[in-house]
Backbone as CSV, one residue per row, in Angstrom:
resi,resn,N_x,N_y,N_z,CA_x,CA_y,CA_z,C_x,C_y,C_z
1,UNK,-0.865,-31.202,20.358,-0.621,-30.034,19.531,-1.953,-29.550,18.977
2,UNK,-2.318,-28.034,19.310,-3.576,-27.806,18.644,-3.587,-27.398,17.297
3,UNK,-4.575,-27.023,16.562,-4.320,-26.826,15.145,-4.354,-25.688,14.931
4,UNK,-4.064,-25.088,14.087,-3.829,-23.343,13.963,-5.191,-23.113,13.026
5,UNK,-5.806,-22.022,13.373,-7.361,-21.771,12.163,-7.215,-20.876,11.432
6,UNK,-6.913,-21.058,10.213,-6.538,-20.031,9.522,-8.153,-19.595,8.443
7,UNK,-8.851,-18.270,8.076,-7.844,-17.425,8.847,-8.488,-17.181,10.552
8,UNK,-7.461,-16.406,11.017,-7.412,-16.544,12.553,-9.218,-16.099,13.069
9,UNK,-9.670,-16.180,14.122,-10.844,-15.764,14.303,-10.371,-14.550,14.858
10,UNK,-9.623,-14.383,15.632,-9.653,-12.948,15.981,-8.973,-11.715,14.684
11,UNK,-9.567,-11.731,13.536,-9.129,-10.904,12.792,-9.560,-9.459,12.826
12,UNK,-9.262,-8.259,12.160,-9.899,-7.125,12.916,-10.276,-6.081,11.577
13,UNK,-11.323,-5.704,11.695,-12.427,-5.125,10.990,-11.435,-4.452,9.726
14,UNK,-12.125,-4.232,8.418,-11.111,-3.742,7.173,-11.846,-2.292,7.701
15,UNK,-10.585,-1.373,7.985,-11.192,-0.102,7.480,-11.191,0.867,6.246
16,UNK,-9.883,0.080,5.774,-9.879,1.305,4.380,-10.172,-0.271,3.221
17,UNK,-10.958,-0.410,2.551,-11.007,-1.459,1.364,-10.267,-1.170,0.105
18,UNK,-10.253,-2.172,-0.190,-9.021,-2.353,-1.361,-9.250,-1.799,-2.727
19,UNK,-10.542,-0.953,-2.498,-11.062,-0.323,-4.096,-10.455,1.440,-3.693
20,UNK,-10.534,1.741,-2.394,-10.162,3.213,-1.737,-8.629,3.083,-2.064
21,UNK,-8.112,2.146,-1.540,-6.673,2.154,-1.599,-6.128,2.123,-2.895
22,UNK,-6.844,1.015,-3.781,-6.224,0.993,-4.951,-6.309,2.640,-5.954
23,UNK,-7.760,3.355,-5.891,-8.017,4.677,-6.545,-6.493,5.675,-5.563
24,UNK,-6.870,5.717,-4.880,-5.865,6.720,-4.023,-4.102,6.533,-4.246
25,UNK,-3.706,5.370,-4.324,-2.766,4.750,-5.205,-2.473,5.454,-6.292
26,UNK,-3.509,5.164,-7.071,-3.638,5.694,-8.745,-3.645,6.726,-8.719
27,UNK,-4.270,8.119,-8.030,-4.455,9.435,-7.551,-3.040,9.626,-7.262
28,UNK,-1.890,9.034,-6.432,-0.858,9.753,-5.908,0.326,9.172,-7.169
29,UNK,0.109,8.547,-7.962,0.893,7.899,-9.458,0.935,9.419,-10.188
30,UNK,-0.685,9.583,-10.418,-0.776,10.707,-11.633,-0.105,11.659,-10.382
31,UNK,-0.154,12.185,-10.089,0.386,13.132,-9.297,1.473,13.767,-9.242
32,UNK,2.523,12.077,-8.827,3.622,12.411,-8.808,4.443,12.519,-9.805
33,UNK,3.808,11.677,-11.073,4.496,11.983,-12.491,4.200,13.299,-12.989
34,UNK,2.589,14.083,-12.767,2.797,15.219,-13.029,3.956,16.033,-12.403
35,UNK,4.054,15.701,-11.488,4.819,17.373,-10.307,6.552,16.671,-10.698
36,UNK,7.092,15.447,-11.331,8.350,15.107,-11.557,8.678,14.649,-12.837
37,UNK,7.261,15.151,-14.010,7.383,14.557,-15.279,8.797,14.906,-16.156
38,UNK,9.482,15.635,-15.890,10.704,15.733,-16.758,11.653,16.026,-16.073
39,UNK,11.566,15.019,-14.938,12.934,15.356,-13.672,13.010,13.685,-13.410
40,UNK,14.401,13.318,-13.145,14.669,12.256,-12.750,14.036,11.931,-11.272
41,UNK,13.560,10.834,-10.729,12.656,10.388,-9.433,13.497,9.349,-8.792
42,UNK,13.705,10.116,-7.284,14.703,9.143,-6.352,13.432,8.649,-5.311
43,UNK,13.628,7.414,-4.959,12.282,7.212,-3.894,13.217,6.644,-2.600
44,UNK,12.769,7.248,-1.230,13.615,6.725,-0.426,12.460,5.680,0.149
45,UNK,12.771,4.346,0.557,11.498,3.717,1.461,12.343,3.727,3.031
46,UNK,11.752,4.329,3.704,12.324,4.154,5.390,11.417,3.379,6.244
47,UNK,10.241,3.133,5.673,9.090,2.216,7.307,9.875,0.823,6.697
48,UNK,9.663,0.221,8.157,10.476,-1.035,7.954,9.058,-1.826,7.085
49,UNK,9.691,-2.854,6.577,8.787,-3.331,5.596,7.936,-3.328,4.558
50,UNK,8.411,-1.887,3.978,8.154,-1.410,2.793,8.908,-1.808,2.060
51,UNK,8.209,-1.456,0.811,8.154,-2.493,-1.108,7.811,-1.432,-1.659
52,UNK,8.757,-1.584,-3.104,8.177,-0.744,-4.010,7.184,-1.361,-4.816
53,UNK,6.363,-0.569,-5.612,5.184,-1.343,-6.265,4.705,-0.217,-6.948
């Protein structure tokens, strides 16, 4: 039995980093509370393996 190498060597290059994602995140928050601030907010998630957060 061989051993598994975690993490894997074939991993594959970050293109968006986690400081872009997290601002852009925060960018589409203010956003959407502006454009639904005094309206009730339904969120549908349809990609498989989506989470709210």
């Amino acid at each position: 039995m061989s051993e598994t190498e975690f993490p894997p060597s074939n991993t594959l290059p970050v293109l968006i980093d986690s400081d872009r994602i997290r601002k852009r995140v925060e960018e589409l928050g203010r956003k959407i509370s502006e454009d639904y601030k005094n309206q009730p907010l339904v969120l549908l998630v349809v990609l498989k393996g989506s989470f709210l957060f």
